[in-house]
C-alpha positions, 0 to 999 in steps of 0.5 A, spaced: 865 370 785 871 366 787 872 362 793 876 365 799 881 360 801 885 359 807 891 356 807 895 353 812 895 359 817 899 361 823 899 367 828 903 368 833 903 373 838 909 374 842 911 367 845 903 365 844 901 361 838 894 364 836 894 360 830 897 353 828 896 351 821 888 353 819 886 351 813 879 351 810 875 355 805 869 359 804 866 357 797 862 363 793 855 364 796 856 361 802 857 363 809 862 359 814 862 360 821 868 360 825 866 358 832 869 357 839 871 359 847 874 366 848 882 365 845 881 359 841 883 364 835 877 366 831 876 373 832 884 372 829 883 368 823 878 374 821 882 380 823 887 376 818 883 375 813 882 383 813 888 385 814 888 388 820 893 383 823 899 379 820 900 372 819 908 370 820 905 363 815 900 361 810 896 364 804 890 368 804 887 368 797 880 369 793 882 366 787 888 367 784 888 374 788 894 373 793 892 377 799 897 374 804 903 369 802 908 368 808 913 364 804 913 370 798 912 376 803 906 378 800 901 383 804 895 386 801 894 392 805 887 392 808 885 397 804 887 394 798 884 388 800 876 389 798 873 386 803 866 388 807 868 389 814 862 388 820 864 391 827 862 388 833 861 396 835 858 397 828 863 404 829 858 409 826 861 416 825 855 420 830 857 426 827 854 423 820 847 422 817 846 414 816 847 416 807 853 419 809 856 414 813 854 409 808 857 413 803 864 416 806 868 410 805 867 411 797 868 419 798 874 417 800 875 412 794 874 418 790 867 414 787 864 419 782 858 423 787 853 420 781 856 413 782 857 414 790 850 416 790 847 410 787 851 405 791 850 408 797 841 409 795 842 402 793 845 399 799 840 402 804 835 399 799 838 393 800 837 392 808 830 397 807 833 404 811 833 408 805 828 412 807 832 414 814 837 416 809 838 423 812 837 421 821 843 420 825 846 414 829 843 416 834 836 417 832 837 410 830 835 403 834 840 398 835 838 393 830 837 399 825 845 401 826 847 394 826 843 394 819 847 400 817 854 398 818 852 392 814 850 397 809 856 400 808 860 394 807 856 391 802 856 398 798 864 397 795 860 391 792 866 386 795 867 379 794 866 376 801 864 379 807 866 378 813 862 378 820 865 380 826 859 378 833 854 382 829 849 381 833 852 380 839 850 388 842 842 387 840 837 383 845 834 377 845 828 378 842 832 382 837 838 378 836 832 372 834 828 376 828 835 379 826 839 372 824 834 369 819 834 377 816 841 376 816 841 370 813 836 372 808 840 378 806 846 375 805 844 370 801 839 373 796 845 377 794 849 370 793 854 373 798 860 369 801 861 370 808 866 368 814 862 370 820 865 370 827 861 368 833 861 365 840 854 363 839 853 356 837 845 358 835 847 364 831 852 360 828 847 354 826 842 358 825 846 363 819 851 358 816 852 353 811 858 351 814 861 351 822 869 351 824 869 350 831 875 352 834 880 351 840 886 353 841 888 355 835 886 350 831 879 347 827 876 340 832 871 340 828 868 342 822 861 340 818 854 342 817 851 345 823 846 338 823 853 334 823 857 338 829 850 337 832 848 331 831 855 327 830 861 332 835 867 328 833 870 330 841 867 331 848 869 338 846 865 339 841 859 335 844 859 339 850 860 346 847 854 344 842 847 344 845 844 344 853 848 337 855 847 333 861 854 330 863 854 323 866 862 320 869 863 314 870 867 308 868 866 305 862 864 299 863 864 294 857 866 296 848 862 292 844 863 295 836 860 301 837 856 300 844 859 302 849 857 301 857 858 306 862 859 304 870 855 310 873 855 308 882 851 301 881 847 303 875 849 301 868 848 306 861 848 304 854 851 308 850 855 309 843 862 309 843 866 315 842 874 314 843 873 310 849 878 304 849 880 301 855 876 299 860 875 300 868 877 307 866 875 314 867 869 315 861 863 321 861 856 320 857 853 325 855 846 327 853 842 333 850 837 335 854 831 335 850 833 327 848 832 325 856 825 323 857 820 321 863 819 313 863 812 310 866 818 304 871 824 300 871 828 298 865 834 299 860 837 305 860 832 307 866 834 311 873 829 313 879 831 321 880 827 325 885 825 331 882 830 338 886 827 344 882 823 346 875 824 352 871 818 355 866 822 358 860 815 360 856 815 355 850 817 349 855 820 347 862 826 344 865 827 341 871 833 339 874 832 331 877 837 329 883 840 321 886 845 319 889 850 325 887 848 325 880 844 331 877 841 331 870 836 336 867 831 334 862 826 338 858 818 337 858 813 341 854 808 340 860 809 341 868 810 335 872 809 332 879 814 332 884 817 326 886 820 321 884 820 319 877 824 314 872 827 317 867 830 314 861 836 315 857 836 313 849 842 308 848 842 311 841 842 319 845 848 317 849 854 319 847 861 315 851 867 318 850 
């Protein structure tokens, strides 16, 4: 299965450039996911990718298969195209059982009914529905319709898949249990997968590959261990994780050290781009790399405790001093107060 690859894409919408020069590639039997805040483009590279929408610039192929060229004005229909598509919506026809919803993109296909019956018992195999073959999707939970609609993508057998917020209609509780079943499945079929979300867990958790977007174009891309653990941007720190944001003015640039000026308290940290001191700098720090110290030292500030929140797994409390408000995470309740809390010079991001 060859990889899918995006070359240079740009999309305009009228005077609104959504897409300025997007380049990456999804390699065979892996999922990529693209991920960002409303508008920056995402929703656009993958309707693209589809068909559904018309690039004025770029390539879009899987292999030597041209799907789009702009400079030789080639454009593969969608229909054309092969692709496995997962709405949002899931789009189920309600008037049609789950076998023929599955089926009917193949009728349409003029598959064989031989042949459309074994692919489309097959494909409700896959994703454990093939005995609710004959229920209506309103018969169904929305897990289970979520698990059609990915049913009926996989039974044209296509060469990549492509996963429009695929989870994003299912709760909580449901949205947890359906990403490591979603990753599961995808990957025991050796697919390869471009999948949007606007969650940064979902991505982290199903994909082998995040593309994290902002106006139109890709900020950062990696790893989800690296976009956590390495953001190249205040962007892409904040937009990671459960951050504390810290302003201050840098204070002192030594190497890779970089000190943040916070009223009369000084914070070490590593240095992200910052460059020119007395000016305007922000730290930031994860939640969970915060921590209650038992007195004064480096890095150490006395807050006073404002609130504590019970989240079942854990707490979160929010601790208050002279204008600065951070928020930290603890496995136990605490005591009210006042408490030092420590920031790890190696957890605190400068920019």
């Amino acid at each position: 299965m060859p990889d899918l690859v995006i070359d240079d894409l740009h999309v305009r919408l009228g005077d609104n450039d959504i897409l300025k020069g997007v380049t990456f590639t999804v390699p065979q039997g892996q999922i990529v996911a693209l991920l960002g805040p409303s508008g920056s483009g995402k929703t656009t590279i993958l309707r693209s990718v589809a068909g559904l929408e018309q690039p004025y610039r770029g390539v879009i192929r899987i292999g030597n298969g041209v799907f789009f060229d702009g400079a030789k004005g080639i454009n593969v229909p969608a229909e054309k195209r092969g692709l496995g598509l997962v709405f949002q919506s899931y789009a189920l026809w309600p008037h049609r059982t789950v076998f023929e919803n599955v089926a009917y993109g193949l009728k349409l296909r003029g598959v064989a009914r031989e042949e459309l019956a074994r692919r489309a018992k097959a494909a409700l195999a896959q994703i454990g529905l093939d005995h609710l073959g004959e229920r209506y999707p309103h018969q169904l939970s929305g897990g289970q319709q979520q698990r059609v609609a990915l049913a009926r993508a996989l039974v044209y057998e296509p060469p990549v898949i492509l996963l429009d917020e695929p989870l994003s209609n299912l709760d909580a509780k449901l949205r947890e249990e359906a990403r490591a079943w979603l990753r599961r499945l995808i990957t025991s079929l050796n697919l390869s997968a471009l999948c949007v979300t606007h969650d940064q867990v979902e991505a982290m958790a199903i994909a082998d590959r995040v593309l994290l977007l902002e106006g139109g174009k890709i900020v950062q891309s990696g790893t989800p261990t690296e976009l956590y653990s390495a953001p190249n941007s205040l962007f892409a720190a904040e937009f990671m994780g459960a951050n504390n944001r810290i302003q201050g003015t840098l204070e002192a640039l030594t190497g890779t050290d970089a000190t943040l000026r916070v009223g009369d308290r000084s914070l070490r940290g590593i240095a992200r781009g910052v460059t020119r001191l007395g000016s305007s700098a922000t730290g930031v720090i994860r939640l969970e790399r915060v921590r209650l110290a038992d007195g004064p030292g480096e890095n150490r500030i006395a807050m006073r405790r404002a609130a504590s929140m019970y989240l079942g797994e854990r707490y979160e409390h929010v601790f208050e001093t002279d204008g600065l408000s951070v928020r930290i995470f603890t496995a136990a309740p605490i005591e009210g107060g006042e408490r030092w809390l420590e920031f790890p010079h190696d957890a605190l991001w400068i920019f």
